[in-house]
N, C-alpha and C positions, 0 to 999 in steps of 0.2 A: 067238156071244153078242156082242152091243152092248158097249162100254165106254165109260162116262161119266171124266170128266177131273176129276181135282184137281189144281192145278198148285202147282212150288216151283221158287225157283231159289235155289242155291245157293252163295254169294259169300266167296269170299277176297279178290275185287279186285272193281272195278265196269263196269259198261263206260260206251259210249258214246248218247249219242243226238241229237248235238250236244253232250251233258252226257258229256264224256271222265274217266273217272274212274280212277284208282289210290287203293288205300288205304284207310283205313276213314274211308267220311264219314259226315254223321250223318245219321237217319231224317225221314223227314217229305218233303211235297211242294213246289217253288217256286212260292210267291205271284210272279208278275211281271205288272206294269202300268207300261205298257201290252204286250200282246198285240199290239196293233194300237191306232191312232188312237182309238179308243172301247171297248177291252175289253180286258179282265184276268183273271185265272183261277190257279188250280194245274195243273202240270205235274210231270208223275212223272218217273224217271229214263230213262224210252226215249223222253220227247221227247213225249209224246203227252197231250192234254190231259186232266185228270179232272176237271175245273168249270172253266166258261168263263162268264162274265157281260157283258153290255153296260154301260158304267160311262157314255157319254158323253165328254166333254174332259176335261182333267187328271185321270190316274190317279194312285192313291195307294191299297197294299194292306197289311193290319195284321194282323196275328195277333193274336188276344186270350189270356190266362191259359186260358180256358176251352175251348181247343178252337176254336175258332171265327177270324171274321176279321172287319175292318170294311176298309170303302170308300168311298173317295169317289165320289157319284153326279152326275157333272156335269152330267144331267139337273134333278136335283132340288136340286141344290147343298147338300149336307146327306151326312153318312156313313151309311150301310147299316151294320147289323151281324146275322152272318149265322151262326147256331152250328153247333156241332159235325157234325149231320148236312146242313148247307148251304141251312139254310131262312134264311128274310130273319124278323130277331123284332126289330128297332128300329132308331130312325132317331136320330141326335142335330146338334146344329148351334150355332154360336155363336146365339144371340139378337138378335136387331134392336133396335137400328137398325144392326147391323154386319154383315159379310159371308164369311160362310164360308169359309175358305182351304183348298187342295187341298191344302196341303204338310205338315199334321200333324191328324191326329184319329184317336185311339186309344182302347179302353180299358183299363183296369188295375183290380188286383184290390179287390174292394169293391162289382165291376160301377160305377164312377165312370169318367167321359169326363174325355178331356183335345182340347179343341179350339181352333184357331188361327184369329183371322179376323182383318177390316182394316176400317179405317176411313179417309175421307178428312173431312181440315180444312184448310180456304180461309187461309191466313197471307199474313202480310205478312213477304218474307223480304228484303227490298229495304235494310233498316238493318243486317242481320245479313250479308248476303252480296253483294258485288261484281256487279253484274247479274243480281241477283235479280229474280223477279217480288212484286210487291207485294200478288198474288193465287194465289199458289201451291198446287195441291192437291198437298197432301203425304199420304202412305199413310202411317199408323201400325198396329203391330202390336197385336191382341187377343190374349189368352190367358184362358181360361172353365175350370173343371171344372166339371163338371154331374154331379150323383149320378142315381139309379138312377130319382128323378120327375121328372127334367128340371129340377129346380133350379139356381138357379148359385151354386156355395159358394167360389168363387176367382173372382176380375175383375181382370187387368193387362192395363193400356193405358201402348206405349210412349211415346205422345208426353206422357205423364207424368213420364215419367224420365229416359228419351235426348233428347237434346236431338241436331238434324238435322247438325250439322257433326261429330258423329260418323261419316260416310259417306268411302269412301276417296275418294282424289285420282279416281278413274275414272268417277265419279259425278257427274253435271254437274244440281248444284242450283241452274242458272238456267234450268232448263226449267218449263214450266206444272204439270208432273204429275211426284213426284219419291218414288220408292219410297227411300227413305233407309236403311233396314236390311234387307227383305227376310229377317225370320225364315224360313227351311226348317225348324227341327226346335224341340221342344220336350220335354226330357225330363225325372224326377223323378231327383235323385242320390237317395245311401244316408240323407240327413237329411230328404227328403222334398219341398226346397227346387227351386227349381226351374233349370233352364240353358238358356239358347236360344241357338240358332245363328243369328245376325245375317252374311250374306252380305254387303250390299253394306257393310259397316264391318268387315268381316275379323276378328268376335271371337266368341266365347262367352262368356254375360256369366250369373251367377249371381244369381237372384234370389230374396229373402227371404219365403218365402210368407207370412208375419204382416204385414211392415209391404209388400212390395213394392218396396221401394228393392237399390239395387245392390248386391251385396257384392264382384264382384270379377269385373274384365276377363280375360278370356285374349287374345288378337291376335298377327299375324304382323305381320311387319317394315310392311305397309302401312296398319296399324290406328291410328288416332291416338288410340288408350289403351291400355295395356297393363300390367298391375300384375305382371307374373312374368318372372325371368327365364328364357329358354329354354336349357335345359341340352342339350349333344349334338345338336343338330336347326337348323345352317347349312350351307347350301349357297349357295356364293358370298360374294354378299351381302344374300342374303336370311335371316331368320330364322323357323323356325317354317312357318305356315298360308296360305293363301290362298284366297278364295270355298269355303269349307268345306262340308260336308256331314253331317247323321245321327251326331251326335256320340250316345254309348253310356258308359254306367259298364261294364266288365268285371269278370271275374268277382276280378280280380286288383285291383279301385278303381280304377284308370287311366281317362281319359277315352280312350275311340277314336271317331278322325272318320275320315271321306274326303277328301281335300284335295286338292282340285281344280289346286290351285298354278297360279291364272289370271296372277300377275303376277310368278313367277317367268319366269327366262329360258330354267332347263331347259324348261320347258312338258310336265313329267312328273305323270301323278295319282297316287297312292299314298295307303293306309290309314297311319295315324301314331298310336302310345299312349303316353301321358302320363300320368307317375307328379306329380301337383299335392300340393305341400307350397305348406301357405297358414302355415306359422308362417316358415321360409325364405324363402314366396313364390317356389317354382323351378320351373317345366316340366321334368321332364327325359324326354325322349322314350327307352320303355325297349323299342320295336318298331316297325317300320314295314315296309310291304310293298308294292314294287312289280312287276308283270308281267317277264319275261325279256326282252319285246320291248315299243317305247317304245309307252305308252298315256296319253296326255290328251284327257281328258273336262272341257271346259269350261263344264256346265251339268251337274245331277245328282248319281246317286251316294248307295252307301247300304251302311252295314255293322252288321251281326247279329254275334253271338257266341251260336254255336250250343250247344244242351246236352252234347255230348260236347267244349267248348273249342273246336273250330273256329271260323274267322273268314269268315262269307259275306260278299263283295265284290260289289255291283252296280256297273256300271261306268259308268253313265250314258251320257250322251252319246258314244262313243267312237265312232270311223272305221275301226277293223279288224275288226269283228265282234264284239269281246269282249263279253260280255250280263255273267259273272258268274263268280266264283270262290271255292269253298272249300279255306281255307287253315289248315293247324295252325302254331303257333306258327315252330315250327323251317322253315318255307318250303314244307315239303309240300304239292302241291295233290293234292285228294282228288276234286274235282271242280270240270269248268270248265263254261261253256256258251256257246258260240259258235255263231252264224247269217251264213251267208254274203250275207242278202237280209233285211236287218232290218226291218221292215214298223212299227216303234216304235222308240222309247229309252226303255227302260223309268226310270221317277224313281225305283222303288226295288225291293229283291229280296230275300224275306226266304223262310225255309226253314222247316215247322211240322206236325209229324206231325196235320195237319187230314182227317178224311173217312177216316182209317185209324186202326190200332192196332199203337201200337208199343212194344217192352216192352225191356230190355237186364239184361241178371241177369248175375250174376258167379258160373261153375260152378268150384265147389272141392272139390266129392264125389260119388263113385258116387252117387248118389242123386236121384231125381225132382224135376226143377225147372220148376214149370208158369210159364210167361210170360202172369202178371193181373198188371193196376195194380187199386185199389179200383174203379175205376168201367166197366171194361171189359177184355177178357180178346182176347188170338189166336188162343183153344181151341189153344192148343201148348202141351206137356211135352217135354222132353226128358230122357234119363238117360245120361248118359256111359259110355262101356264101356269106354275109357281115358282118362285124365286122366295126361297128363306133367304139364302144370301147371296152376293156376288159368288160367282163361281166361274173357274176356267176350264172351257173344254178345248178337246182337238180332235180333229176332224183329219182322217188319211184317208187318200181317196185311192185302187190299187186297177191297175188295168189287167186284172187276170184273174180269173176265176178261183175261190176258195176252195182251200188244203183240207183234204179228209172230208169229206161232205155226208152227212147224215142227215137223212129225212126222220121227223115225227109222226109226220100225215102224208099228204100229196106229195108224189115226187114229177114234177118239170118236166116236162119233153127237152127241154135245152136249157141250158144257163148261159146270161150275157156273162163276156170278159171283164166285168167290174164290180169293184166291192169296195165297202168303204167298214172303216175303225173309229168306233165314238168313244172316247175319253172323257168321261167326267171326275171331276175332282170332290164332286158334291153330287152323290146319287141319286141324294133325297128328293133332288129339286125333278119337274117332272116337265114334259118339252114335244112340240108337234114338231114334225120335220118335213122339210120340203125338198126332195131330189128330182132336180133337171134329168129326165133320162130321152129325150126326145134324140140327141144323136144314138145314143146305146140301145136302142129298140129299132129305130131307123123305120121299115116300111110295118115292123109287127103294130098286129091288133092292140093298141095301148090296155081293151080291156082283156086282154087275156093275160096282162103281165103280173104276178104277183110280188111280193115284196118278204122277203124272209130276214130272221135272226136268230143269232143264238147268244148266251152271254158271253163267253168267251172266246176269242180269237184260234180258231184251229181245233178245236174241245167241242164238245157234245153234240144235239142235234137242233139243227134249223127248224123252225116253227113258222109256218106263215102268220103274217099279221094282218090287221085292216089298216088300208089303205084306202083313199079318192083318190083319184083321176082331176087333173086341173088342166085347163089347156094353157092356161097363161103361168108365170112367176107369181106366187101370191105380193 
């Protein structure tokens, strides 16, 4: 008799694929761009691509609310957004006469874009600065939201605001062509208002989305404005940030950046979160996270805070391989990813159950507990046959056939395109499972279909197991 394949693997720990893992990380595939010089994609956890696209120059990859992802297309200089089953369904871009910028365009919920562009204007900086030119293009930063017809219901332009000798000492604004601020990031706090990360003026500067004027600098020691005092966060004699990066509100209100720490002396990068009292006026840095072994990344760099807490670390520009790391609070990595022959630097790395389905339920009773969200399901139940204690699993369900496939015994005439990933948190506890596969078998023999596993996701060899046949949902 033929035997068709359903595959599981089953994880108390994770492994490796370059992506070395311990621990419980959380679900979903890495957005990394770049891949290579002109493309970007997800990657699952054995290393192996499950959507690869050609982006063009300057990569930049987004997760949206919706399942989905946008990008920047250096092609067509304008962001792709691309949903949940990985079709391309719109395009958005600053508006002209300004110019698309690779380093932030997202959207958020409302289906509303947030995009960053630039602009140049010819000044005469020759009165205001010490061999200046008197003809100077200077780059000013745009910030646009755009609703869902392409409208634009938000307009900031920095050279409204910032005035140019806000740039650090390392910025030599006696040049023809002088990037002054160099926004990377652009994000909405919890008021709705807005924060940008200004690189070459070493600040985060909050802006009032009504009127658009400033409410209030953040800056490391080489910023020449600064409104907070930084509490716990000197090294040396430095205080604070340096050519920052992908600053984030947490789940906890703290701001988290990347902090490139370009004009520090340690020359170390590290993630940094900051508990901001604006009635005090105090930074105080209540986390930070650096590698075991010395990493600076002098250009880049990008951090997520994952749904289960975790902290995904893109590492930018670095020299030892380091691509990316998920980290829990307390120092844990849950997973790393390293390449020994890096063919990119990736500008940013975000982590986003896109192109799967992934479900996390809290089992606390004998009793049938199917893994749906409202809008899509893993066709998985499980029902526990003991329970020491509450424990939480998760359930990812993958439409493509398993990486590295090694038989024990029988090897398959075919394998269906589905697999799923069991995470338990509590091993010990022991669990029947019940997989819907009636569309993924379709006209096959149900009894010729077998069902395999292995422990680890992408590692060792599949083993068949017993299974029944049920015609109904238990």
């Amino acid at each position: 008799m033929f035997a068709f394949l359903l595959l599981l693997a089953f994880l108390t720990d994770t492994p490796s694929l370059r992506i070395e893992t311990s621990g419980a990380r959380a679900s979903g595939y890495f957005l990394i761009g770049g891949l290579n010089v002109d493309s970007a994609g997800l990657v699952d956890n054995t290393g192996s691509f499950v959507h690869a696209i050609q982006t063009g120059p300057n990569i930049n990859q987004h997760p949206t609310p919706y399942r989905g992802y946008t990008y920047y297309d250096g092609l067509l200089r304008a962001y792709v957004v691309v949903d949940a089953s990985l079709r391309k369904i719109d395009t958005f871009n600053v508006t002209p006469p300004y110019t698309t910028d690779f380093h932030e365009g997202y959207q958020t919920r409302g289906r509303r874009y947030i995009a960053l562009g630039t602009e140049a204007r010819t000044l005469d900086l020759s009165g205001l600065i010490q061999g200046a030119s008197d003809s100077a293009h200077v780059i000013g930063a745009i910030v646009q939201e755009i609703d869902r017809r392409g409208r634009v219901t938000f307009e900031w332009r920095s050279l409204d605001h910032i005035p140019i000798t806000v740039a650090t000492p390392d910025i030599d604004l006696t040049h023809n062509r002088i990037d002054y601020l160099h926004v990377n990031a652009v994000i909405e706090d919890e008021t709705g208002d807005l924060i940008l990360s200004c690189r070459n003026a070493v600040q985060l500067i909050k802006i009032d989305r009504s009127s658009g004027s400033v409410e209030w600098v953040l800056g490391g020691s080489a910023s020449q404005r600064n409104d907070f005092t930084f509490v716990n966060d000197t090294v040396g004699d430095f205080v604070g940030f340096s050519h920052q990066h992908s600053p984030v509100v947490s789940n906890e209100g703290e701001i988290l950046l990347f902090d490139n720490g370009n004009l520090k002396s340690s020359r170390q990068s590290r993630v940094v979160a900051y508990k901001i009292n604006t009635t005090l006026m105090t930074a105080t840095k209540t986390w930070e996270y650096t590698p075991p072994y010395p990493t600076f990344s002098p250009t880049m760099g990008s951090v997520q805070q994952l749904e289960n807490g975790n902290i995904l670390i893109g590492w930018g520009t670095t020299q030892n391989g380091l691509v990316a790391t998920e980290v829990s609070r307390n120092g844990t990595i849950h997973a790393e990813i390293t390449t020994p022959h890096p063919l990119a630097f990736p500008y940013r790395v975000y982590k986003a159950p896109i192109a799967m389905t992934a479900v996390t339920k809290t089992i606390s009773d004998k009793e049938l507990v199917e893994f749906t969200t409202l809008d899509s399901t893993t066709k998985f139940t499980l029902l526990a046959n003991t329970l020491e204690d509450p424990t939480e699993v998760t359930i990812e369900r993958h439409t493509y056939p398993p990486n590295h496939i090694i038989y024990r015994d029988t090897i398959p005439c075919h394998v269906f395109p589905e697999r799923w990933v069991v995470m338990f948190n509590n091993p010990s506890n022991t669990y029947t499972a019940f997989i819907d596969v009636a569309r993924t078998i379709a006209e096959e023999d149900p009894s010729a279909v077998r069902v395999y596993y292995r422990p680890k996701e992408g590692v060792g060899e599949f083993v068949a197991v017993s299974a029944t046949q049920h015609e109904h949902p238990p």
